[in-house]
N, C-alpha and C positions, 0 to 999 in steps of 0.2 A: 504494500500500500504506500509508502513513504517514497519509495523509487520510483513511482506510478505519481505521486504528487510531483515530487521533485522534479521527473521528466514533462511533466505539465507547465511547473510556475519557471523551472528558469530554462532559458535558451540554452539550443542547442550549443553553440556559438561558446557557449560562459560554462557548459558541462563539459565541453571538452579541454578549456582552458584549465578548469578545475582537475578533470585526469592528468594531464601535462604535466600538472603544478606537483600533483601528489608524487607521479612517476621521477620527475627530478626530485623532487625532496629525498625520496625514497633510493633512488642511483648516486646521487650526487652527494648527500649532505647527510645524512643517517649514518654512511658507513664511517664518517667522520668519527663518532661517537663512540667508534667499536675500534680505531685503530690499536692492531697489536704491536707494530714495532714502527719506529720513526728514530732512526740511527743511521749515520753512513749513508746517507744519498738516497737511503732505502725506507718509502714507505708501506705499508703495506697495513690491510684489515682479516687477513688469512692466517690461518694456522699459527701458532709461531711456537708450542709447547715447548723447546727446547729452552726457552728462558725458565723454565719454573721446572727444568730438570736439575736436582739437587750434586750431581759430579759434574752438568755443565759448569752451572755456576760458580762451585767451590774451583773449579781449573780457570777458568775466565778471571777470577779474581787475582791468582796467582799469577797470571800472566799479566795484568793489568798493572800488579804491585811492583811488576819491574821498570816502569816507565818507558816501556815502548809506543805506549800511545797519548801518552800525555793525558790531558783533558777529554780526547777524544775516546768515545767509542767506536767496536767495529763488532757485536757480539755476531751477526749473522756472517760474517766473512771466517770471525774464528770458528764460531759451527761446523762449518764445512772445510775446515782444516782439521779439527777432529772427528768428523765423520770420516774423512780420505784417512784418516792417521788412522784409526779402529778400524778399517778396510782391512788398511795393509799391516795390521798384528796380527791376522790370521794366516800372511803370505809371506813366502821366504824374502832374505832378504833384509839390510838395513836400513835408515831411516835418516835421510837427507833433506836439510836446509840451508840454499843459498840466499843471502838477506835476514842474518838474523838480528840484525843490530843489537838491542841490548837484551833480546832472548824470551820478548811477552811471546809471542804464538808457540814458539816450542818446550815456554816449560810448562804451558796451558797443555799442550798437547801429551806431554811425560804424564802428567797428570791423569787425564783423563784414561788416555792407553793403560796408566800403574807402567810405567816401563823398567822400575825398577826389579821387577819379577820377571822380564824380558830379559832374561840371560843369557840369550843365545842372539841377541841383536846389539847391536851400535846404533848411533844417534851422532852423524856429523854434522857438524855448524860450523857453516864457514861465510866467514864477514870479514872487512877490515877494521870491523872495531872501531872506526874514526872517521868514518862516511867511504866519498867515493874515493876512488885511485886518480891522480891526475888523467891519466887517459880517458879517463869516463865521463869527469864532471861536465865537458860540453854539452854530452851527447845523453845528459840524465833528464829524466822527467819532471824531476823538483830539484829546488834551489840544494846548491851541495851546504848550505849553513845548516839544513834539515837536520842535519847528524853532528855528533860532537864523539872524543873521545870513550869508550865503554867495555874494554878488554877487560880491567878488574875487576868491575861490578858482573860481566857474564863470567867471568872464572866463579868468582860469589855464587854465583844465582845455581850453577851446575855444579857445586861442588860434591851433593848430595847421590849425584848419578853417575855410577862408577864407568858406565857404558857411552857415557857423553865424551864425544872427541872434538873438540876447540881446535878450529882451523882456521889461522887469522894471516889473511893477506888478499889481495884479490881476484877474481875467480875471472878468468879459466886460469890462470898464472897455478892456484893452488888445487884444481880439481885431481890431479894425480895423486895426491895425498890422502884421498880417499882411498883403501885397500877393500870397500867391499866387492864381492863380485858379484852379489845381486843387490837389486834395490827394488823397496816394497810398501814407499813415499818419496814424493818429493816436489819439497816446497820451494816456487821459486820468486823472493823479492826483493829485486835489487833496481829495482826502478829506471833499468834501462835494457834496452833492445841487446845487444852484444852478449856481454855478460849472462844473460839469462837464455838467451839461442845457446850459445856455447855450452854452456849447463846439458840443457835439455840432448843437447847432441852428445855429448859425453855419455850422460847418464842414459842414454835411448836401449841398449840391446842390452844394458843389464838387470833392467826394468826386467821383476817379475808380470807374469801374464794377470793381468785385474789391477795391477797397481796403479795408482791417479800422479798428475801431476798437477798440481795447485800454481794457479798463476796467478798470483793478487792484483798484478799490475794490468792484467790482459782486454778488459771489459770498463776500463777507467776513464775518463775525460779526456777530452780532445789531444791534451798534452802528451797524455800516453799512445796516441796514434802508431807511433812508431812501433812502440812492441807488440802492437795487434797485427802491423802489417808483418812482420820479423815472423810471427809466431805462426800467422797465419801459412805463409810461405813454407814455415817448418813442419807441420800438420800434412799439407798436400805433399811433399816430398813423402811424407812417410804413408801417406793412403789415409791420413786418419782426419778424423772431425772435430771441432773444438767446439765443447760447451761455454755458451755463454752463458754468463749470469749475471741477474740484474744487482748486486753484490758488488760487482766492479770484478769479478774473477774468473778463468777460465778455468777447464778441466780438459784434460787429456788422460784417456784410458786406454790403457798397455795394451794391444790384443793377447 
């Protein structure tokens, strides 16, 4: 009856502006109310349970207390650097980061893994400890002031894991100093194109079969252009296909 009124007293005209009006409120400004994450570039009103997982958390905080991100957050970037990290503790193989500066993503990620029960793996991190190498600073994505000295605060930070190997100079220059011969992670951020191809090329054929490679830098702002095209380039030589993520990060999976 009330619908039967209403389609009587008001215009057509003004009934349908009124649908219009409800369907944007309803698309537009409602989901407003319900956003779960708004960090990092990243908004979003979808799922987000891993915030109110209690070993994300407790690792996210540890990582956070090293001062690798300052003021900033990145919880949904570090997520899926411990989702790739618990991937690859079920696959043979060591545990590689180029870009570790002062060491937040990968003691979040010890963390999470327990790698100190991982007895039978290493955990390399190799940084210069002190930003870029002069070869790099041109050709970096952010300003080289971004970084400051931090070799004895990540000795500090690893001292507790006996499995942890400190590889301080910069990369590809120290990539042979890695002795593993398989690998079953690997995170790459050093916020420029070279360095991080080179990586990826080194570390390609002894990448076990499922293991990810985490690109932070890959899916980022304009400035990062350059290592999406590097990257991209290095995907199709090898057959394979790079996840984007709205994160700002790629993936690359080992076949």
């Amino acid at each position: 009856m009330i619908k039967y009124i209403r389609r009587k007293i008001i215009p057509a005209k003004i009934r349908a502006m009124i649908l219009l009006m409800r369907k944007l409120y309803t698309d537009k400004v409602w989901p407003i109310k319900r956003i779960t994450y708004h960090n990092d570039g990243l908004i979003t009103f979808h799922g987000s349970d891993f915030l109110k997982d209690p070993l994300f958390t407790e690792s996210y905080k540890l990582g956070r207390a090293t001062g690798s991100w300052g003021d900033y957050d990145c919880e949904w970037r570090a997520y899926v650097a411990c989702w790739a990290a618990a991937k690859g503790k079920s696959l043979e193989g060591d545990f590689v980061e180029c870009g570790v500066n002062r060491g937040g993503l990968s003691r979040m990620v010890m963390n999470y893994i327990d790698f100190n029960k991982l007895t039978d793996k290493k955990f390399y991190l190799l940084d210069t400890y002190c930003g870029f190498p002069n070869k790099h600073k041109k050709l970096a994505s952010v300003h080289p002031s971004s970084y400051s000295e931090c070799y004895e605060d990540v000795v500090k930070t690893f001292s507790k894991f006996k499995n942890a190997v400190i590889v301080r100079g910069p990369v590809p220059d120290t990539l042979p100093e890695v002795k593993a011969k398989k690998v079953c992670y690997l995170s790459l951020d050093m916020n420029c194109a070279e360095p991080e191809v080179a990586a990826a090329e080194f570390f390609w054929d002894k990448m076990t079969s499922g293991a990810v490679i985490v690109m932070d830098d890959y899916n980022m702002a304009p400035e990062y252009h350059r290592i999406k095209e590097a990257f991209n380039a290095f995907a199709e030589k090898k057959g394979m296909q790079i996840l984007a993520l709205p994160t700002g990060q790629g993936l690359i999976f080992k076949p």
